[in-house]
Backbone as a chain_set.jsonl record, in Angstrom:
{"seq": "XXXXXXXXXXXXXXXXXXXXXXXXXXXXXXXXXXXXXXXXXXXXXXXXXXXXXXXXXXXXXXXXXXXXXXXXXXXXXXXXXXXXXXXXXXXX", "coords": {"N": [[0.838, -1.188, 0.0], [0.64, 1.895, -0.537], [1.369, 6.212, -0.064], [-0.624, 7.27, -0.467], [-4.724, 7.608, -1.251], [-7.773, 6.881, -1.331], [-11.369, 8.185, -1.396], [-14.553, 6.842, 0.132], [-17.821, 7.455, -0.557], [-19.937, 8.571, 2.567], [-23.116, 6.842, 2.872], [-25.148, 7.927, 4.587], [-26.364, 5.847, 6.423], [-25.585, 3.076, 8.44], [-22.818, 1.626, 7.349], [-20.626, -0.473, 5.525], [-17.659, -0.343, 4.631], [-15.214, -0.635, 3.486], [-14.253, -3.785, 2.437], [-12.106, -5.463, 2.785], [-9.033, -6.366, 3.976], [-6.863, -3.597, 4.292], [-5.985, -0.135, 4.51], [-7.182, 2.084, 7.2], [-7.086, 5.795, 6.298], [-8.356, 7.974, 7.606], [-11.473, 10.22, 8.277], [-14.395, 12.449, 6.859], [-16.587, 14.193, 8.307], [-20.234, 15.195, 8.571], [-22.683, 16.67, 10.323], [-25.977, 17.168, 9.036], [-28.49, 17.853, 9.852], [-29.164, 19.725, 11.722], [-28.893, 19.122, 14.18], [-27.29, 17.086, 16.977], [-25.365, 14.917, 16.373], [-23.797, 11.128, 16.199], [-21.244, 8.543, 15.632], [-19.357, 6.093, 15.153], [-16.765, 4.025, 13.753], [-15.232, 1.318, 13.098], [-12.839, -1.369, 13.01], [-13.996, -3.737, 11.155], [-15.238, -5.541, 8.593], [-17.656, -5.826, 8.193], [-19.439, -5.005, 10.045], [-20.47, -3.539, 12.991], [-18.827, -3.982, 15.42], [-16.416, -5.07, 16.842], [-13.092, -3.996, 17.233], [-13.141, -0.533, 17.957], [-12.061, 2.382, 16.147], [-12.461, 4.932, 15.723], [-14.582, 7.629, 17.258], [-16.862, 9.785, 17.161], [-18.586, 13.054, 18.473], [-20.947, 14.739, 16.954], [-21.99, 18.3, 17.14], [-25.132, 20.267, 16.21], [-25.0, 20.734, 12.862], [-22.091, 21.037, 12.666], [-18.781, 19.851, 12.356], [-16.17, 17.466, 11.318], [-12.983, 16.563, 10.403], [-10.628, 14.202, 9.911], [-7.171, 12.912, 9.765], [-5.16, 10.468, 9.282], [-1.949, 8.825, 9.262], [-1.51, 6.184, 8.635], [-3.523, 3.177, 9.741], [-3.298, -0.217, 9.969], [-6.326, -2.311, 8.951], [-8.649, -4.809, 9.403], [-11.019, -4.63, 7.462], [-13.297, -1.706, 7.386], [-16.363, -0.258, 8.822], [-18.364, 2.047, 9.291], [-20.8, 3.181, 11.618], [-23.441, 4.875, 12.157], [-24.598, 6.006, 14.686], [-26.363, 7.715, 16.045], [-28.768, 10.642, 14.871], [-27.65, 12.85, 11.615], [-25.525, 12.343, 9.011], [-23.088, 13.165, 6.485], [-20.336, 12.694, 4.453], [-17.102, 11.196, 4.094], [-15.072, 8.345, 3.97], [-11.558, 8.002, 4.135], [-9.556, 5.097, 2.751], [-6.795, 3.194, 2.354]], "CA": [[0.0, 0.0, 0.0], [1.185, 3.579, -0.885], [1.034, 6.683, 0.577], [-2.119, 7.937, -1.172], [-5.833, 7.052, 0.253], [-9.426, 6.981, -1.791], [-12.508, 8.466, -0.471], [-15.285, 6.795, -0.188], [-18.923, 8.563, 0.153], [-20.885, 7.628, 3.481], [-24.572, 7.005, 2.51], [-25.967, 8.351, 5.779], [-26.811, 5.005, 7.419], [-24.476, 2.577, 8.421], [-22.286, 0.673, 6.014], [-19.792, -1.354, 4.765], [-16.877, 1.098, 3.594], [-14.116, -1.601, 3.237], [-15.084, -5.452, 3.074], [-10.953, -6.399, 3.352], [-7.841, -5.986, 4.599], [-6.381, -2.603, 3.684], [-5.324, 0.998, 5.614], [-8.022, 3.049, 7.233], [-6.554, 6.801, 6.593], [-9.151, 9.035, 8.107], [-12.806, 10.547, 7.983], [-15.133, 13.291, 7.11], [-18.092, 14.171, 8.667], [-20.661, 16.557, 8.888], [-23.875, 16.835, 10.805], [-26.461, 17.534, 8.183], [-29.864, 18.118, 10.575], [-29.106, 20.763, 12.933], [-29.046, 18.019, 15.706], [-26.467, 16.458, 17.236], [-25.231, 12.671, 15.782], [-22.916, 10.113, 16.714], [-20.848, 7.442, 14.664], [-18.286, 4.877, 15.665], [-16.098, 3.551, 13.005], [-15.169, 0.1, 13.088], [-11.983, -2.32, 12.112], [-14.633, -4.67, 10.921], [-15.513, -5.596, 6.859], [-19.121, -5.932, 8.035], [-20.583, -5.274, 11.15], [-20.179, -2.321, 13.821], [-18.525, -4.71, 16.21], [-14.772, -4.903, 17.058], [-12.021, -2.469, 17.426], [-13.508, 1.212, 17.679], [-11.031, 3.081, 15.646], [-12.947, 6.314, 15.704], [-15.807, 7.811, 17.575], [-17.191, 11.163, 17.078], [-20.1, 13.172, 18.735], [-20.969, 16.126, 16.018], [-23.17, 19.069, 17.917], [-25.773, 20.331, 15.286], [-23.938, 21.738, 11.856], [-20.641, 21.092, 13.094], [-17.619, 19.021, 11.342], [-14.726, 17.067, 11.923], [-11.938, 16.154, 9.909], [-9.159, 13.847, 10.909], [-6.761, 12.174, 9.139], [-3.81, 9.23, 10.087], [-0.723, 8.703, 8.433], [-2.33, 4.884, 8.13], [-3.72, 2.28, 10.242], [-3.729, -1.711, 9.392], [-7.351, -2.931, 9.54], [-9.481, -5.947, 8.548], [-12.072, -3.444, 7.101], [-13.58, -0.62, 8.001], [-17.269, -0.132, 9.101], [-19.198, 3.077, 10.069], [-21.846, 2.977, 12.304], [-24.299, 5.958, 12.363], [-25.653, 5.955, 16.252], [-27.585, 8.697, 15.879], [-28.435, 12.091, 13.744], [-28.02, 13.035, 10.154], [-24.165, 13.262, 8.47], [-22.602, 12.838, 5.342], [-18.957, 12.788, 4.167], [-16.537, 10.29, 3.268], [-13.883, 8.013, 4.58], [-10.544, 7.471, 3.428], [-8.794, 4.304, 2.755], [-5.764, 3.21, 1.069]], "C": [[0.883, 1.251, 0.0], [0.839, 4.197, 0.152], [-0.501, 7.485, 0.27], [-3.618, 6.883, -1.15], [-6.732, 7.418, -1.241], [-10.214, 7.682, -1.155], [-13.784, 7.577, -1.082], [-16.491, 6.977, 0.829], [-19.495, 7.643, 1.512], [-22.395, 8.081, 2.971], [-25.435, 7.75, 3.809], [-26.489, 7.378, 6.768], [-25.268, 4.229, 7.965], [-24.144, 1.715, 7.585], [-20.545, 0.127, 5.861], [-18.403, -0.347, 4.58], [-15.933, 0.171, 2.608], [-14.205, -3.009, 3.578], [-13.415, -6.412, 2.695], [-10.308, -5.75, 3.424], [-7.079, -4.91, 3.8], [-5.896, -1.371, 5.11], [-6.473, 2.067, 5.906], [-7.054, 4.716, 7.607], [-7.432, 8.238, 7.22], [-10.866, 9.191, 7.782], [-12.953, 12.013, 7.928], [-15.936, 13.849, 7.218], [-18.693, 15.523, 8.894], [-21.895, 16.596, 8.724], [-24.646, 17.738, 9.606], [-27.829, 18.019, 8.71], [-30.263, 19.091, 11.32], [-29.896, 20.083, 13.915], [-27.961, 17.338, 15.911], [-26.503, 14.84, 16.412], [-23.929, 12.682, 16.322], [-22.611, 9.289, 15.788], [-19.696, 6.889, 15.011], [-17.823, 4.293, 14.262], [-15.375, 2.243, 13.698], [-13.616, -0.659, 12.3], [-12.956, -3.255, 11.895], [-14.94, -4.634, 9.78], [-16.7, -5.778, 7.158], [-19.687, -5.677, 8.941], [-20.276, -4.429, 12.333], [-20.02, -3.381, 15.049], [-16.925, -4.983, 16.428], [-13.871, -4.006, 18.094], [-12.36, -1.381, 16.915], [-11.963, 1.562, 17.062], [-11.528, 4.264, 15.38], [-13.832, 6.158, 16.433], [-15.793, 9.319, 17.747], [-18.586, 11.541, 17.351], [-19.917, 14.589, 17.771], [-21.968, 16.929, 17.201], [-23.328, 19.776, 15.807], [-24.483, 21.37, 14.286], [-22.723, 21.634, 11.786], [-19.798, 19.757, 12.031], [-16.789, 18.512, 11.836], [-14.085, 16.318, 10.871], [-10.38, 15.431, 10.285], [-8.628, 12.916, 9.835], [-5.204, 11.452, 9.563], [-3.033, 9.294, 8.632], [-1.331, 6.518, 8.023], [-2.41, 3.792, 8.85], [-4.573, 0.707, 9.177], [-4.912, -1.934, 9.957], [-7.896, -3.897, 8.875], [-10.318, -5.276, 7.608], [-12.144, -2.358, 7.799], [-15.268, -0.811, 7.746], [-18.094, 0.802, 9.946], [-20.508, 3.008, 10.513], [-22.6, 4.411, 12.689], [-24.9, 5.833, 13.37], [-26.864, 6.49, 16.452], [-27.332, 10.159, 14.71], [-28.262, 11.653, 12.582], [-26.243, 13.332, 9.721], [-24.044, 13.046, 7.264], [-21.113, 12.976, 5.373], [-18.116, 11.368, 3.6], [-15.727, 9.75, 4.294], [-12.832, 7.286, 3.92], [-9.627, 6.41, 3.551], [-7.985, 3.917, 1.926], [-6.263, 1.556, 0.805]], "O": [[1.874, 1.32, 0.726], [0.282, 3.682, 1.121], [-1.175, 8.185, 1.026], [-3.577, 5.656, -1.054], [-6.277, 8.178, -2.096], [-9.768, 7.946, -0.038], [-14.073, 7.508, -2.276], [-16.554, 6.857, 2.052], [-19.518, 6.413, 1.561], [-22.787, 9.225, 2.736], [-26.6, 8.049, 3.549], [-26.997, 7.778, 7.816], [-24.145, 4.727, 7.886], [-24.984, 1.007, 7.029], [-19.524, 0.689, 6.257], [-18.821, 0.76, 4.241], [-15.891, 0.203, 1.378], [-14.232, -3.429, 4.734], [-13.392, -7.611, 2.42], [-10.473, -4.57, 3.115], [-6.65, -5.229, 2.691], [-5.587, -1.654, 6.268], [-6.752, 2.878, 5.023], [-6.494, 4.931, 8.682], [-6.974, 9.38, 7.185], [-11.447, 8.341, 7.107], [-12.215, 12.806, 8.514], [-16.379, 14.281, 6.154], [-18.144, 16.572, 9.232], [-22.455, 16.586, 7.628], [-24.158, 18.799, 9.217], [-28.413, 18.707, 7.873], [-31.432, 19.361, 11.593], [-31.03, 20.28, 14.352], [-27.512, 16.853, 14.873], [-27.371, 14.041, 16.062], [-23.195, 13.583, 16.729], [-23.491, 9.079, 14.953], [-18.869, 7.786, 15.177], [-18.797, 4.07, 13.543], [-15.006, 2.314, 14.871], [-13.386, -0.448, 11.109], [-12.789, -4.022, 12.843], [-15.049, -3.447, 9.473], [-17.253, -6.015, 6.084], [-20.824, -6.145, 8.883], [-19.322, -5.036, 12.821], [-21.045, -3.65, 15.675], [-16.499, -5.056, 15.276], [-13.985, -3.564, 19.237], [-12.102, -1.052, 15.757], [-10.921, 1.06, 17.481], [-10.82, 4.822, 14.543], [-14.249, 5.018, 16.638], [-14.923, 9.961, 18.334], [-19.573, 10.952, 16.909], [-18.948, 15.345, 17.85], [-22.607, 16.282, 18.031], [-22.576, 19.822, 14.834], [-23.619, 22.184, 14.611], [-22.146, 22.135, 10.82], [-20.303, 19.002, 11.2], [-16.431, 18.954, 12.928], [-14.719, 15.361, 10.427], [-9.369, 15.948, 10.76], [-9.367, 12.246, 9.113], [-4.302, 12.073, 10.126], [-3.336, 9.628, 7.487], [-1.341, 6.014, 6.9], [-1.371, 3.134, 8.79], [-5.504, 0.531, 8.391], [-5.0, -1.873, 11.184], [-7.67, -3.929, 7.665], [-9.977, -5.744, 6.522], [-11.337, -1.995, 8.656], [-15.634, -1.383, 6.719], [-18.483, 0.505, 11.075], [-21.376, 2.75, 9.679], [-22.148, 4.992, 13.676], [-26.053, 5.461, 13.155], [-27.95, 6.058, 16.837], [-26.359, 10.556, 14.068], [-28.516, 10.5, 12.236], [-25.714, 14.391, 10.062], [-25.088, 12.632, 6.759], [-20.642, 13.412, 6.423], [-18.595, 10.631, 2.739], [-15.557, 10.35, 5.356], [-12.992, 6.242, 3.288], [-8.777, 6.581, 4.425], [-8.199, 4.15, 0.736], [-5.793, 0.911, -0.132]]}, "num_chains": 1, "name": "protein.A"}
């Protein structure tokens, strides 16, 4: 794996991002409801269960951007807790 990462979109529920072994390099999110949300990111290729490797509480409107130099994971799997976001997450 390189040093250069993909994005790919989050649908707004929870999903899938990465269904094998690759480098989760970051996320970006952003409360779309003017209400707070929640989302947990996942080393898992299917199922919001594992090793948390992110968790972020948005307050309404708000954003967060973070990005790693590159963590080994089985997958990756975002879990929408609560609220409304959109954005992407990047993996190599």
């Amino acid at each position: 794996m390189g040093p250069y990462a993909r994005s790919v979109a989050l649908t707004g529920s929870d999903q899938a991002v990465l269904a094998a072994v690759g480098v989760y390099r970051g996320i970006c999110l952003r409360e779309t409801a003017g209400a707070a949300a929640a989302v947990r990111v996942y080393d898992n290729p299917s199922a919001a269960s594992g090793t948390v490797i992110g968790a972020f509480t948005l307050a309404a409107n708000a954003s967060v951007d973070v990005v790693h130099d590159g963590i080994w994971v089985t997958g990756v799997y975002v879990d929408v807790i609560s609220g409304a976001v959109e954005g992407s997450v990047r993996v190599g």
